[in-house]
MDTraj code that builds the backbone (N, CA, C; nanometers):
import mdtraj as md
import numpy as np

residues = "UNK UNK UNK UNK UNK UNK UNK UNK UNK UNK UNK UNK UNK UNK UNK UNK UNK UNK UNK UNK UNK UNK UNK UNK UNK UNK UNK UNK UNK UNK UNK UNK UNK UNK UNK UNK UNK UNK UNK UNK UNK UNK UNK UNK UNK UNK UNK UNK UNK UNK UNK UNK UNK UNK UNK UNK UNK UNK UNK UNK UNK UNK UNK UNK UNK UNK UNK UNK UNK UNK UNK UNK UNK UNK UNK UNK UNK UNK UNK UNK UNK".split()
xyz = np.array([
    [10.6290, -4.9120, 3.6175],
    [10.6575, -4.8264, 3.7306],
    [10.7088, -4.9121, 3.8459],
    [10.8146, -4.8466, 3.8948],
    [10.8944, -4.9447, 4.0272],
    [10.8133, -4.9191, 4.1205],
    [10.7828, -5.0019, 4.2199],
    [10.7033, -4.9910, 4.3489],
    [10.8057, -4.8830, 4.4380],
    [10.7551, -4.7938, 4.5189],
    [10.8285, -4.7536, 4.6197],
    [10.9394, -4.8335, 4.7049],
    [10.8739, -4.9765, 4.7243],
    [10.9737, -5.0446, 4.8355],
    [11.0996, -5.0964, 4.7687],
    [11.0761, -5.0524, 4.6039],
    [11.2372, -5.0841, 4.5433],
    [11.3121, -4.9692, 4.5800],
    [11.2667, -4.8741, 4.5685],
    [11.3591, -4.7358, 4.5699],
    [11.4317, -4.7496, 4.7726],
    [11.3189, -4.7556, 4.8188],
    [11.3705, -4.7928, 4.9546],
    [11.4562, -4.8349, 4.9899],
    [11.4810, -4.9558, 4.9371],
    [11.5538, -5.0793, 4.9830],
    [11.7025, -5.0742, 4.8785],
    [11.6565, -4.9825, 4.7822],
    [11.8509, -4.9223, 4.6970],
    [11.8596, -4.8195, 4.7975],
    [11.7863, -4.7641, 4.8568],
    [11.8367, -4.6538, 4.9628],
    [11.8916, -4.6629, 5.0483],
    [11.8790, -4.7869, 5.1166],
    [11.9057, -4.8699, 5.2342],
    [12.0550, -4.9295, 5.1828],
    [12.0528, -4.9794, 5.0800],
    [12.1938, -5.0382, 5.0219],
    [12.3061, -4.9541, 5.0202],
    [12.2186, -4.8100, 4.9338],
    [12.3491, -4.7393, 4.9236],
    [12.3459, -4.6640, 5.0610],
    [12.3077, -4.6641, 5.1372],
    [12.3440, -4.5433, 5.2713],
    [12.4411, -4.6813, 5.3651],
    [12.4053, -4.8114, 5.3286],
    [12.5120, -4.8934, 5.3875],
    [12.6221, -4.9083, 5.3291],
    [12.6476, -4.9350, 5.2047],
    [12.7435, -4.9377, 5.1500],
    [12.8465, -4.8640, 5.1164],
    [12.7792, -4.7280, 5.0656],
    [12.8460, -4.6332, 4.9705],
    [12.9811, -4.5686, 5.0362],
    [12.9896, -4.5433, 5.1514],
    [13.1633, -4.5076, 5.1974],
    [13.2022, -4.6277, 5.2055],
    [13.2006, -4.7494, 5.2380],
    [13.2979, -4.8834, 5.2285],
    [13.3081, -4.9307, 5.0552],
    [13.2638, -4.8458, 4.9674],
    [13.3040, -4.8693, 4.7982],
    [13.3762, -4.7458, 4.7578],
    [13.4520, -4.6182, 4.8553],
    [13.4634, -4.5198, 4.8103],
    [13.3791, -4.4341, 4.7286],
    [13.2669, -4.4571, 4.7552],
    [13.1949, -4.2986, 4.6943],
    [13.1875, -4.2107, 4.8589],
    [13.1633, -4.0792, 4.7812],
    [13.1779, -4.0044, 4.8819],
    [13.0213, -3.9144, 4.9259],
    [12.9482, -3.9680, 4.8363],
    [12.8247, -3.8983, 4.8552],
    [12.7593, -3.9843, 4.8135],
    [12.6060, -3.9997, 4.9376],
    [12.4799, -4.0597, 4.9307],
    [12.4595, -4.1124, 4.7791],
    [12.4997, -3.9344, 4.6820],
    [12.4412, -3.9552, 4.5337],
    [12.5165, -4.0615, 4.4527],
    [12.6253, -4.0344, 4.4729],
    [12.7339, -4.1070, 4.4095],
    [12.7518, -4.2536, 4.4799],
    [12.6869, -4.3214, 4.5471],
    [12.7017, -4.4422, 4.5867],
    [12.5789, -4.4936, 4.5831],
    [12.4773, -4.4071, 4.5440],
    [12.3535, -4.4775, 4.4770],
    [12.3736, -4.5061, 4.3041],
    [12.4375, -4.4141, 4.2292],
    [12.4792, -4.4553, 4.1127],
    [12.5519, -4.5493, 4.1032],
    [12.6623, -4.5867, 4.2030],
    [12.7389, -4.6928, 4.1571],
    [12.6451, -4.8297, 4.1896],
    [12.5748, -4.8131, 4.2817],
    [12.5231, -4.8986, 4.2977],
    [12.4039, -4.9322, 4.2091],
    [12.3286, -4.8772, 4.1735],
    [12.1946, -4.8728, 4.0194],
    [12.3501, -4.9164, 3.9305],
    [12.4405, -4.9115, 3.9019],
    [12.5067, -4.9520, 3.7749],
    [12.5458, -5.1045, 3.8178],
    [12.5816, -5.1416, 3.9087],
    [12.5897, -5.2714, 3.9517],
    [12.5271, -5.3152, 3.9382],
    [12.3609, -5.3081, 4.0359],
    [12.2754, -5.3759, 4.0028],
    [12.2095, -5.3824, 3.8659],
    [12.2578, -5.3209, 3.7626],
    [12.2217, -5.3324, 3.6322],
    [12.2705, -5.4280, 3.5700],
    [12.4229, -5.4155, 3.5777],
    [12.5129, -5.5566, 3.5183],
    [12.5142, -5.6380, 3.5944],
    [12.4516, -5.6682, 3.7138],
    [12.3975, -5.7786, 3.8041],
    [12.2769, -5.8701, 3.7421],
    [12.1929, -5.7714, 3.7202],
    [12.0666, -5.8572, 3.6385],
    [12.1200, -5.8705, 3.4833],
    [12.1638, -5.8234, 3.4366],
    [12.2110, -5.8213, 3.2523],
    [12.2737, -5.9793, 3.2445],
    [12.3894, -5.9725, 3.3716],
    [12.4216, -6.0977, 3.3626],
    [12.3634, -6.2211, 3.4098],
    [12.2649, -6.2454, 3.5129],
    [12.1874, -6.3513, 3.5427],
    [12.0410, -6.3728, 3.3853],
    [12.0544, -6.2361, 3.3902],
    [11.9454, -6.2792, 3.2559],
    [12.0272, -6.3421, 3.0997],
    [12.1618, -6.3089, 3.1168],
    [12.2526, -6.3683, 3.0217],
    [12.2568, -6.5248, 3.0402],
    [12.2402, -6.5514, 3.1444],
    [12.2675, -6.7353, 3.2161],
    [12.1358, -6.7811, 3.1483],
    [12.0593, -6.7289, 3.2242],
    [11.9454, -6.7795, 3.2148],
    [11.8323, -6.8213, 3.1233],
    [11.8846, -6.7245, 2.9838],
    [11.8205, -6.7150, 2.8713],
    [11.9359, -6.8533, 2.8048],
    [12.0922, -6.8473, 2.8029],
    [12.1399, -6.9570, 2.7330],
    [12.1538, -7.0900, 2.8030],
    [12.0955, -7.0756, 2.9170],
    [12.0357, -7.2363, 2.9980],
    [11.9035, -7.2722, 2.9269],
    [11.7964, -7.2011, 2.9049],
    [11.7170, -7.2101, 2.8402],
    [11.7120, -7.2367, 2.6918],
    [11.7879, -7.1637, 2.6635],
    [11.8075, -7.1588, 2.5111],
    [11.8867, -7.3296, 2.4774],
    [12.0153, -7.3480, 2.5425],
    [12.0484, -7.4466, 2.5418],
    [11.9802, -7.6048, 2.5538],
    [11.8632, -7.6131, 2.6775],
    [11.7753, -7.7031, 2.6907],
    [11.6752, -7.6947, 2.6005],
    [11.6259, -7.6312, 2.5714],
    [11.5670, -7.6173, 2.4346],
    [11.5987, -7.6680, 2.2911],
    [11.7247, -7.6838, 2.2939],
    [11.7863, -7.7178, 2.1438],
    [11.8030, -7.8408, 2.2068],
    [11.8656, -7.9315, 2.2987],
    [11.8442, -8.0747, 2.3602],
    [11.6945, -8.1264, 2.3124],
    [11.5666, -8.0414, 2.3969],
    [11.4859, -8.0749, 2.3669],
    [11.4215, -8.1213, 2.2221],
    [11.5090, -8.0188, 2.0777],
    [11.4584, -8.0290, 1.9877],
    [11.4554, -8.1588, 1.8850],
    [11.3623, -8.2351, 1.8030],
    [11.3879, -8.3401, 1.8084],
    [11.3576, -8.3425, 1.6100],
    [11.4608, -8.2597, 1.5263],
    [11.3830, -8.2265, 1.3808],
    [11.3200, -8.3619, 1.3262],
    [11.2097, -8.3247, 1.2254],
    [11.1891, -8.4355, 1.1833],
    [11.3140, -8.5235, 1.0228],
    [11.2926, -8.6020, 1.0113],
    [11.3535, -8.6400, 0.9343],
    [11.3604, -8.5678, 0.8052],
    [11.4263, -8.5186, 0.7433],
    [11.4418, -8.4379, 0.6676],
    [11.4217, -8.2777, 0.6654],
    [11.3874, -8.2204, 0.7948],
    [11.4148, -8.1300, 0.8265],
    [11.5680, -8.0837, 0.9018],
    [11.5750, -7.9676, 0.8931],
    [11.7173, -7.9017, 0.9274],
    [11.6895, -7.8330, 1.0727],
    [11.7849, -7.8186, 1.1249],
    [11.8186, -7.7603, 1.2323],
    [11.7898, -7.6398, 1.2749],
    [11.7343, -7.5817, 1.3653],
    [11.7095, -7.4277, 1.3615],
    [11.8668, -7.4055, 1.3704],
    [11.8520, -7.2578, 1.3275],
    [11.9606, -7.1766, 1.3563],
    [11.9906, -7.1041, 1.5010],
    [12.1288, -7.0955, 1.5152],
    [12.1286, -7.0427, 1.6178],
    [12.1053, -6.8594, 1.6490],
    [12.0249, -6.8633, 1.7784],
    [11.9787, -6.7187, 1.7603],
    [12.1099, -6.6480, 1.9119],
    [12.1813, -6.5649, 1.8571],
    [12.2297, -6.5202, 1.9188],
    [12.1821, -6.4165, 2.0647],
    [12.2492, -6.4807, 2.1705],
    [12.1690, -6.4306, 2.3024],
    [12.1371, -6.2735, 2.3595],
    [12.0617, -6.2332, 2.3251],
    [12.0146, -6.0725, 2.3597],
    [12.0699, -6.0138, 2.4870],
    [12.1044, -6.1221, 2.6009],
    [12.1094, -6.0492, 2.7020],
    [12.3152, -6.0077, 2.6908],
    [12.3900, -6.1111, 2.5998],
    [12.5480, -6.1070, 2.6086],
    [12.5973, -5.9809, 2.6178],
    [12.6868, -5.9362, 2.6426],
    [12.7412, -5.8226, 2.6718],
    [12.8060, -5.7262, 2.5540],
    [12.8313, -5.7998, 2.4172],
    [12.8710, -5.7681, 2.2885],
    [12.6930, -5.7246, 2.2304],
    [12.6046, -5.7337, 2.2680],
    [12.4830, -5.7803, 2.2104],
    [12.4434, -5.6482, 2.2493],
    [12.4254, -5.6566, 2.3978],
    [12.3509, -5.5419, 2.4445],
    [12.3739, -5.3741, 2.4576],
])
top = md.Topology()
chain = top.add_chain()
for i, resn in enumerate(residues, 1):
    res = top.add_residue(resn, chain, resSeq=i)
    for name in ("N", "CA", "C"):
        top.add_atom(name, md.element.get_by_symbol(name[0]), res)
traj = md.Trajectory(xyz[None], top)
């Protein structure tokens, strides 16, 4: 459950924003804006998981005669999700 002071503070965004992005209504410039901020986080969680993911496989050190993990393709990519 979102806390109230999230809903607030997209309220606050879109009643500032929403005529300088061309929407023409409160409603319609809170949607564009919930869709932004969606592919806003999709994509920082896209970074962030293959920075991780990446330092992780640096980190990995197989033992001798073991093989390599495989690579696990990133959940957050945009083909993925």
């Amino acid at each position: 459950m979102k806390p109230r002071v999230y809903d607030d503070l997209v309220q606050s965004a879109v009643e500032l924003s929403c005529f300088g992005t061309g929407q023409s209504t409160i409603e319609a410039g809170r949607a564009a804006y919930q869709a932004w901020l969606k592919e806003h986080d999709r994509q920082t969680a896209e970074k962030a998981w293959e920075e991780g993911y990446i330092q992780a496989v640096k980190n990995m050190n197989p033992m001798p005669g073991e093989e390599s993990p495989e690579y696990t393709p990133n959940p957050y990519r945009k083909e993925n999700a």
